[in-house]
C-alpha positions as semicolon CSV with decimal commas, in nm:
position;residue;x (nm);y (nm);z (nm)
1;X;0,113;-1,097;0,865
2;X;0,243;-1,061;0,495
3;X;0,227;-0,743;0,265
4;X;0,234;-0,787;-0,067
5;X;0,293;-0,477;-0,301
6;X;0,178;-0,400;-0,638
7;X;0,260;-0,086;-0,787
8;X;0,155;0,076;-1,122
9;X;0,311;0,432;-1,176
10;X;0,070;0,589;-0,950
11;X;-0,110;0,319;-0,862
12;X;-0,053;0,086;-0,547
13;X;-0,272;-0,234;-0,370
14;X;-0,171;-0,386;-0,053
15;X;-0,274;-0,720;-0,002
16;X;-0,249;-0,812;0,342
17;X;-0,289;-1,126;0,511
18;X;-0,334;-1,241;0,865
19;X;-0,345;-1,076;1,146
20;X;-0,266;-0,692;1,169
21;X;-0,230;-0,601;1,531
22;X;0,022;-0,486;1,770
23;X;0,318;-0,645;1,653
24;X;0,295;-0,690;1,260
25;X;0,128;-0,320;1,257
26;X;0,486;-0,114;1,246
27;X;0,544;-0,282;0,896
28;X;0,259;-0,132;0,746
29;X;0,350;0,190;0,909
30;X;0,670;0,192;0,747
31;X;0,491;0,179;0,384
32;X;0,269;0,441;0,468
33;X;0,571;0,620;0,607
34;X;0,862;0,546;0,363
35;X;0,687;0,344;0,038
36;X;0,414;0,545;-0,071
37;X;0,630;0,807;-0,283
38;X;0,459;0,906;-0,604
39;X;0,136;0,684;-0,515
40;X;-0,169;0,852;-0,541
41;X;-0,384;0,559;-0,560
42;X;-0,392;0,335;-0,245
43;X;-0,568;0,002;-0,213
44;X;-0,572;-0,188;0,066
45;X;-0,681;-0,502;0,044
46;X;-0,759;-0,714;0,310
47;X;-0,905;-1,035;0,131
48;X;-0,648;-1,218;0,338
49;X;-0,696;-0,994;0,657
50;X;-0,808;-1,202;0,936
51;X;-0,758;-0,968;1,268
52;X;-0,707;-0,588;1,253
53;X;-0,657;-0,452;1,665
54;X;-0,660;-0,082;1,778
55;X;-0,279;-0,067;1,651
56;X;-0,391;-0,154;1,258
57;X;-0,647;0,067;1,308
58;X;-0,417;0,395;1,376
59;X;-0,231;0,286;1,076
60;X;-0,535;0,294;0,880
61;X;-0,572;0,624;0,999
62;X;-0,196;0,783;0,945
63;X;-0,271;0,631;0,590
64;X;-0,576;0,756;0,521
65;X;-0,491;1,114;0,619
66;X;-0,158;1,073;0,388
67;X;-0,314;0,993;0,091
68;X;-0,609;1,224;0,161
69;X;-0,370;1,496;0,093
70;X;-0,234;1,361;-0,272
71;X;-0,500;1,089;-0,359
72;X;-0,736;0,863;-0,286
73;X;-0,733;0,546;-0,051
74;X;-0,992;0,266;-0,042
75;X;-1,000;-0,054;0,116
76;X;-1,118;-0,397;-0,053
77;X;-1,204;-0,736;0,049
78;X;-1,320;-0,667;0,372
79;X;-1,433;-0,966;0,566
80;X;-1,769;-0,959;0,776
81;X;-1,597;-0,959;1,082
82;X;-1,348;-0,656;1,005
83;X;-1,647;-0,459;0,850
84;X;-1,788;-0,518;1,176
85;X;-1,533;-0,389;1,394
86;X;-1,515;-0,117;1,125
87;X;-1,861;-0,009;1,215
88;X;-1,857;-0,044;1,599
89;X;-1,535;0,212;1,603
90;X;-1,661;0,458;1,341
91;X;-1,430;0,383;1,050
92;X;-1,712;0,259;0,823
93;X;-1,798;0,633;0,828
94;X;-1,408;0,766;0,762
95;X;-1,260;0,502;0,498
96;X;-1,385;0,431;0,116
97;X;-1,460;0,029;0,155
98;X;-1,604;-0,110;-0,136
């Protein structure tokens, strides 16, 4: 997987690409652990995303209640197949995807 950050003073999009599972998951947790200082925009997008597994989706999570606390967080680009696995585990209902 590949992260690639864009920040704009408050403002920051994610673009992730491949597969966000078990093993590439602990480098988005770092961001959302160490790189989100000052951000109170979040936008994930996932355009590029083809896999997320029950170890992206606890990220998604741990970011969502972050940035619930200073800002907003939404996702974009999400591909049928995500938005599906969105909707079978509930997070359709918990995260802003436009």
């Amino acid at each position: 997987m590949t992260i690639d950050k864009y920040k704009n003073d408050t403002q920051m999009r994610l673009a992730l690409a491949g597969r966000l599972d078990t093993v590439t998951s602990p480098e988005l947790d770092e961001i959302v652990n160490t790189g989100l200082e000052g951000v109170t925009d979040l936008t994930l997008d996932f355009a590029g995303l083809d896999y997320i597994s029950s170890a992206g989706l606890r990220v998604l999570l741990r970011a969502k209640k972050k940035m619930d606390a200073v800002g907003t967080m939404k996702l974009i680009g999400v591909s049928p197949m995500i938005m599906e696995i969105f909707e079978i585990t509930g997070f359709s209902e918990i995260l802003t995807i436009e």
